[in-house]
PASEPA-207773 format. One line per field, with one value per residue: z, x, y of N, C-alpha, C in turn. Coordinates in Angstrom, 3 decimals, always signed. Each point is the difference from the previous one (the first is absolute). Layout:
N
nc3	c(Z,...)
nc1	c(X,...)
nc2	c(Y,...)
cac3	c(Z,...)
cac1	c(X,...)
cac2	c(Y,...)
cc3	c(Z,...)
cc1	c(X,...)
cc2	c(Y,...)
END
This chain:
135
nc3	c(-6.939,+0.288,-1.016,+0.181,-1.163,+0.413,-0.273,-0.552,+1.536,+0.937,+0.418,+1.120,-0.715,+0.059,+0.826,-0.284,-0.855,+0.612,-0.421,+0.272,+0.656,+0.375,+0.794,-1.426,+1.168,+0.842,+1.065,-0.043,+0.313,-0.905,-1.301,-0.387,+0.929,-1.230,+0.822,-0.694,+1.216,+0.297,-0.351,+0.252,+1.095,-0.404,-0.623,+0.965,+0.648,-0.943,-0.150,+1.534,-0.225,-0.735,+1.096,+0.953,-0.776,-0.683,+1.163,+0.844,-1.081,-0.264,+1.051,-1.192,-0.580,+1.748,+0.643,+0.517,-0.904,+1.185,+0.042,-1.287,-0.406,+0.674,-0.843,-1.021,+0.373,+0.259,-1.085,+0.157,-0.713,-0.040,+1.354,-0.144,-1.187,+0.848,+1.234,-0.792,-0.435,+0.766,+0.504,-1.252,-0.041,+1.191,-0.590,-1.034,+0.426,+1.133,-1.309,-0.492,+1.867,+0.019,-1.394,-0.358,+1.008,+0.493,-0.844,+1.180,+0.198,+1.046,+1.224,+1.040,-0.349,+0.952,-0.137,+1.076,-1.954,-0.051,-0.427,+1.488,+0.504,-0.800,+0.179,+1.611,-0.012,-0.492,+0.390,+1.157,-0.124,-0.195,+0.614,+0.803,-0.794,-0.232,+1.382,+0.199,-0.725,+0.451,+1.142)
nc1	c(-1.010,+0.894,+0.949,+1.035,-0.241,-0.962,-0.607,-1.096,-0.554,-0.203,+0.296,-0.686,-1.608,+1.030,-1.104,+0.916,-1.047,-0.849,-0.152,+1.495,-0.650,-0.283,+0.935,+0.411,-0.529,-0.088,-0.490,-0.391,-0.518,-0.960,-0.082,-0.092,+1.240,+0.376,+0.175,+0.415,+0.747,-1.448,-0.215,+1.134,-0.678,-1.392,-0.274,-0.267,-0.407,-0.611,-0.113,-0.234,-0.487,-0.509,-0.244,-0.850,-0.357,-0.298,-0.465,-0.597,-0.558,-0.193,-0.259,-0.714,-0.148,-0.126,-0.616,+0.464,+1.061,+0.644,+0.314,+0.192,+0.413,+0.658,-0.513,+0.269,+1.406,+0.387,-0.926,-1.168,-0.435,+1.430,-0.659,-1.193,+0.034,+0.952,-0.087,-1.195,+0.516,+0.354,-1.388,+0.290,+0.843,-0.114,-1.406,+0.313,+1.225,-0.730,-0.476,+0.797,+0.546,-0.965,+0.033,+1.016,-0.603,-1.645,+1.359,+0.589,+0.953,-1.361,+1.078,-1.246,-0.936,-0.810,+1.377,+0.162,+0.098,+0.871,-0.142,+0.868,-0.416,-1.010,+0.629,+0.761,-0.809,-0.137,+1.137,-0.456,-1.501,+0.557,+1.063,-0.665,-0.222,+1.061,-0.042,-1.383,-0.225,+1.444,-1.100)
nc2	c(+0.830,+1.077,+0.142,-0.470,+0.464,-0.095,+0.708,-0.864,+0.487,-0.554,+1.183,+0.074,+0.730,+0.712,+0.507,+0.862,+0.434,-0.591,+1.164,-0.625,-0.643,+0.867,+0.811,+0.129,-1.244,+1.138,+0.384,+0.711,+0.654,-0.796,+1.075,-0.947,+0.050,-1.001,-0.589,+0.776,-0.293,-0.382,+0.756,+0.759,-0.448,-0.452,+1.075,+0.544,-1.367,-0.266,+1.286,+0.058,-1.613,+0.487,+1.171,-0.245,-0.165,+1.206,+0.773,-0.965,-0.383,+1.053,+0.265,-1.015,+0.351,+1.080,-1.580,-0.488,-1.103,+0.181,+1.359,-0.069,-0.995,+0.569,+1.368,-0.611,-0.409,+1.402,-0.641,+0.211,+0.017,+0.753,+0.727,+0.677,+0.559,+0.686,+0.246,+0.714,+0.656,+0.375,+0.039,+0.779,+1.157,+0.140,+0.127,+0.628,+0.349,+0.163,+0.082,+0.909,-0.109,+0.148,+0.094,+0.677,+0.593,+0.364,+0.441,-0.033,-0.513,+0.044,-0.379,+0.067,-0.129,-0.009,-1.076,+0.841,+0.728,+0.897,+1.690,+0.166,-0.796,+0.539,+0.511,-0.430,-0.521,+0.988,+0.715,-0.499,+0.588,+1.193,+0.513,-0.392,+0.991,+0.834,-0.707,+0.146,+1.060,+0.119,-0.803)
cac3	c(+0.611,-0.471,-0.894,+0.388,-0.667,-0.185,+1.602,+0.431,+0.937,+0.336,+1.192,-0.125,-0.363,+0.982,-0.097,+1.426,+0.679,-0.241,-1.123,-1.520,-1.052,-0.865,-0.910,-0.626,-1.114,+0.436,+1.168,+0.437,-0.593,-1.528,+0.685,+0.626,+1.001,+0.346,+0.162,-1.171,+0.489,+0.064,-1.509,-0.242,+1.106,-0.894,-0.596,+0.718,+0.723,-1.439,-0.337,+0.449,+0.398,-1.272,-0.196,+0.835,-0.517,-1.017,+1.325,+0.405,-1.264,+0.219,+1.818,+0.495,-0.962,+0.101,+0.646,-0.456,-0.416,+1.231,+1.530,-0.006,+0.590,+1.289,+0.339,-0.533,+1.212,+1.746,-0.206,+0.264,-1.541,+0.050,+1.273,+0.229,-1.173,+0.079,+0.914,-1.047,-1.150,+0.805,+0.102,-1.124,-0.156,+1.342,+0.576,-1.276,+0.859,+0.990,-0.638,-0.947,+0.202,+0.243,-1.346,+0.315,+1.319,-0.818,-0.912,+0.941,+0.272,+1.298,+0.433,-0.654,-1.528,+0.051,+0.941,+0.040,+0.211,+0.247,-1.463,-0.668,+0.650,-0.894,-1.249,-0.018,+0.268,-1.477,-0.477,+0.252,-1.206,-1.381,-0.295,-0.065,-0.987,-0.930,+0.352,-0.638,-1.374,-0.172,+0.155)
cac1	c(+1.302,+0.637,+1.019,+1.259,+0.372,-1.206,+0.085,-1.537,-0.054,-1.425,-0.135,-1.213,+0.292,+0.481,-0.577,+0.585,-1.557,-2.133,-0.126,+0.523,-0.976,-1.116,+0.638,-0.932,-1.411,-1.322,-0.153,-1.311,-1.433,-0.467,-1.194,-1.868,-0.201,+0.632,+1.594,+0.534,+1.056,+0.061,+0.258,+1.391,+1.369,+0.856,+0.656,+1.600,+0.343,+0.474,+1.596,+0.809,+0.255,+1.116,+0.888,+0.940,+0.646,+1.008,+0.419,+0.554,+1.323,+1.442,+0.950,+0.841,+1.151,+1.282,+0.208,+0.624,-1.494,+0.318,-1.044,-1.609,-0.083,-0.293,-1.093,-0.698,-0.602,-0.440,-1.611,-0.866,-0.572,+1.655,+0.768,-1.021,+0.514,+1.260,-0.628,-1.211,+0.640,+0.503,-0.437,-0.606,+0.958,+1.001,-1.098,+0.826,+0.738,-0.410,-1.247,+1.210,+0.503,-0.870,+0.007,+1.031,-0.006,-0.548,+0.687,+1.380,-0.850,+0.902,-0.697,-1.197,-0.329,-0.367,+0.691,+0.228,+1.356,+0.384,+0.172,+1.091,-0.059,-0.911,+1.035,+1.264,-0.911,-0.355,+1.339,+1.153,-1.023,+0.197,+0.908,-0.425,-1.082,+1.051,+1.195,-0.809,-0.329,+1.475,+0.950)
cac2	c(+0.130,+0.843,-0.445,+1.210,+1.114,+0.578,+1.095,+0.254,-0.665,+0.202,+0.665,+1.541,+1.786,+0.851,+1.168,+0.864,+0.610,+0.076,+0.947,-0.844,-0.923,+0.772,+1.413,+1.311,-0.373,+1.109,-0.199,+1.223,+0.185,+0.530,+0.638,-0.790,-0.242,-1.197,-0.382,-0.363,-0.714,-1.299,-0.525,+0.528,-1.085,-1.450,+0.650,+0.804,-0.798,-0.328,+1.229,-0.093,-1.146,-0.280,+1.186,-0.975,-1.512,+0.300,+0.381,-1.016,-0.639,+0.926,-0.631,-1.370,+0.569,+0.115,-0.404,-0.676,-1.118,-0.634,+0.965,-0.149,-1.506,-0.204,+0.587,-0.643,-1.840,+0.130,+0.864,-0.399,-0.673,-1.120,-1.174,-1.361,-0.676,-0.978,-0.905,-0.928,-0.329,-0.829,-0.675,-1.316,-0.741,-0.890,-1.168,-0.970,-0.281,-1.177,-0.684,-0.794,-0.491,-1.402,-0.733,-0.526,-0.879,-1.172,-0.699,-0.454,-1.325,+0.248,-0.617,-0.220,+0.508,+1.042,+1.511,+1.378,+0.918,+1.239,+0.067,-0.286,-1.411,-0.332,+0.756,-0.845,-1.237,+0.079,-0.179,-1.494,-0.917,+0.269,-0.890,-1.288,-0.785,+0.012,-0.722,-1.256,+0.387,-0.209,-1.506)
cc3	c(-0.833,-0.026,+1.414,-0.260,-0.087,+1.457,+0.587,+1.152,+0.350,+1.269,+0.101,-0.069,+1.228,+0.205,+1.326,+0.909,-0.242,-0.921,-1.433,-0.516,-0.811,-1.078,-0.734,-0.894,+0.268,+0.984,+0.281,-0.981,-1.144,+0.040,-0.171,+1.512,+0.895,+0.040,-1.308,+0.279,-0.235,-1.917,-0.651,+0.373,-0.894,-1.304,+0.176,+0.736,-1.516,-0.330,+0.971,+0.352,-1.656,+0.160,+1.426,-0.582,-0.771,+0.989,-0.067,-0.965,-0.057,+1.148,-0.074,-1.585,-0.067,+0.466,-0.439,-0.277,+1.154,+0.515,-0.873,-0.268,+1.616,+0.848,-0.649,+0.608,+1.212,-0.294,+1.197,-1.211,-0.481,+0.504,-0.276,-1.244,-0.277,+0.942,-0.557,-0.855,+1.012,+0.874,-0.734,-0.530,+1.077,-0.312,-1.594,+0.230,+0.739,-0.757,-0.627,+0.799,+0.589,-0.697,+0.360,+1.007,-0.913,-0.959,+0.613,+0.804,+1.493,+1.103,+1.164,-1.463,+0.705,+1.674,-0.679,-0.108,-0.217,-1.578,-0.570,-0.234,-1.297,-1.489,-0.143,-0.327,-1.652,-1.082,+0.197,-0.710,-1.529,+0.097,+0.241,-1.380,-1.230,+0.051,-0.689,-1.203,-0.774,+0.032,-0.866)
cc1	c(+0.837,+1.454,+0.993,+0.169,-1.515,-0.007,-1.195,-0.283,-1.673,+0.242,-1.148,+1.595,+0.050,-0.164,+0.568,-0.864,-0.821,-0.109,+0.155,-0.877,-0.956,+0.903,-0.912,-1.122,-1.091,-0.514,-1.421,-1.366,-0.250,-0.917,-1.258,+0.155,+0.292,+1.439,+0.944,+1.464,-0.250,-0.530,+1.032,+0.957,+0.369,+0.960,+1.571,+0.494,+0.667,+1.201,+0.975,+0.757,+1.208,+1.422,+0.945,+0.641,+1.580,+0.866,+1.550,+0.981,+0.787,+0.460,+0.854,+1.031,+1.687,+0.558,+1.150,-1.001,-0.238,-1.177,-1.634,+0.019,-0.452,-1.115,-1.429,-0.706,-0.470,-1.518,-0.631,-0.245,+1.112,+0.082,-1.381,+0.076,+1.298,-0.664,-0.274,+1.155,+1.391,-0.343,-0.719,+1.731,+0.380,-1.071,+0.038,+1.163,+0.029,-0.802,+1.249,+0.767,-1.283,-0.039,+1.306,+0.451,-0.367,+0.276,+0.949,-0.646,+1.209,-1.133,-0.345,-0.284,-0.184,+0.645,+0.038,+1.522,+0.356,+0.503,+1.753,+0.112,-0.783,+1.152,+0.714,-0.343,-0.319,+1.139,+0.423,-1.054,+0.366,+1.461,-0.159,-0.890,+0.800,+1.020,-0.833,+0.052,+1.027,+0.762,-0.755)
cc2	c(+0.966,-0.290,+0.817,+1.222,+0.464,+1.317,+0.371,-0.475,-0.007,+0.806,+1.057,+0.837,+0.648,+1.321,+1.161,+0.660,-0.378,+0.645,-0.103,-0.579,+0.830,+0.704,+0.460,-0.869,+0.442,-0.737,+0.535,-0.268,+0.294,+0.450,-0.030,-0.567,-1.067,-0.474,-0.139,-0.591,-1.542,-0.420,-0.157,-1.289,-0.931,+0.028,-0.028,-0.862,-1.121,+0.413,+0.053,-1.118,-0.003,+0.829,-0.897,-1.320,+0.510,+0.727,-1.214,-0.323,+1.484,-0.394,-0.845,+0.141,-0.097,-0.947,-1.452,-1.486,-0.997,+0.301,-0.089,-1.442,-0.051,+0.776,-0.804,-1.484,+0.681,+0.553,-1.705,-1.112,-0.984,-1.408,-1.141,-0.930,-0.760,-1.163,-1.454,-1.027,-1.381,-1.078,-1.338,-0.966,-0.950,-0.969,-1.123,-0.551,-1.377,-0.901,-1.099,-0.570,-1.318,-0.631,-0.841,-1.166,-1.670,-0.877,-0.558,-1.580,+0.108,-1.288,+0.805,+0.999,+1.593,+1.196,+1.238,+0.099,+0.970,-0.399,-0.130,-1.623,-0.449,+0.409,-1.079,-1.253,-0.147,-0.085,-1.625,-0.902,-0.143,-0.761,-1.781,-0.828,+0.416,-1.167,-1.313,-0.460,-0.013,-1.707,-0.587)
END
């Protein structure tokens, strides 16, 4: 997960032409005859993935710490990890209000209540066993 003030995003590299991708990592024939482009690519696909990255961190530079906060949650990789990450919280959450429940002495034992009803119910418990513990 990346800090506020961090400006690294996960976005592809942004290429204006087909062409770009190669530029000047030789393209054509060596001369024994063989494709000397496809020895070159990985290479240059290496160099250029670093030159787009540093690409990107100048862009986002000027930007204010908002606009890349917010270019940053709108990735793909943001949202499923927040997701994730929310989903474990709402489901600890509901874990802690069953516990709870289960500690409330309601008749029947095992109605269904709504978590404000399980709060309030818990407040007039607690004040009831201070009032005990007090006479």
């Amino acid at each position: 997960m990346l800090n506020s003030d961090q400006t690294e995003i996960d976005l592809p590299p942004t290429h204006p032409e087909p062409e770009s991708v190669f530029g000047d990592c030789g393209g054509g024939r060596a001369a024994n005859g063989e494709d000397a482009g496809a020895a070159v690519v990985g290479l240059c696909a290496q160099s250029r993935a670093g030159e787009a990255g540093e690409a990107v961190k100048k862009d986002l530079q000027h930007l204010s710490r908002e606009e890349r906060r917010r270019r940053r949650r709108a990735t793909a990789k943001y949202r499923t990890a927040h997701a994730t990450r929310e989903r474990i919280r709402v489901e600890a959450f509901n874990m802690a209000f069953a516990e709870l429940r289960k500690l409330l002495p309601t008749l029947p034992p095992d109605k269904k209540l709504s978590k404000i009803e399980i709060l309030r119910l818990a407040i007039c418990y607690i004040s009831y066993l201070n009032h005990v513990l007090d006479v």
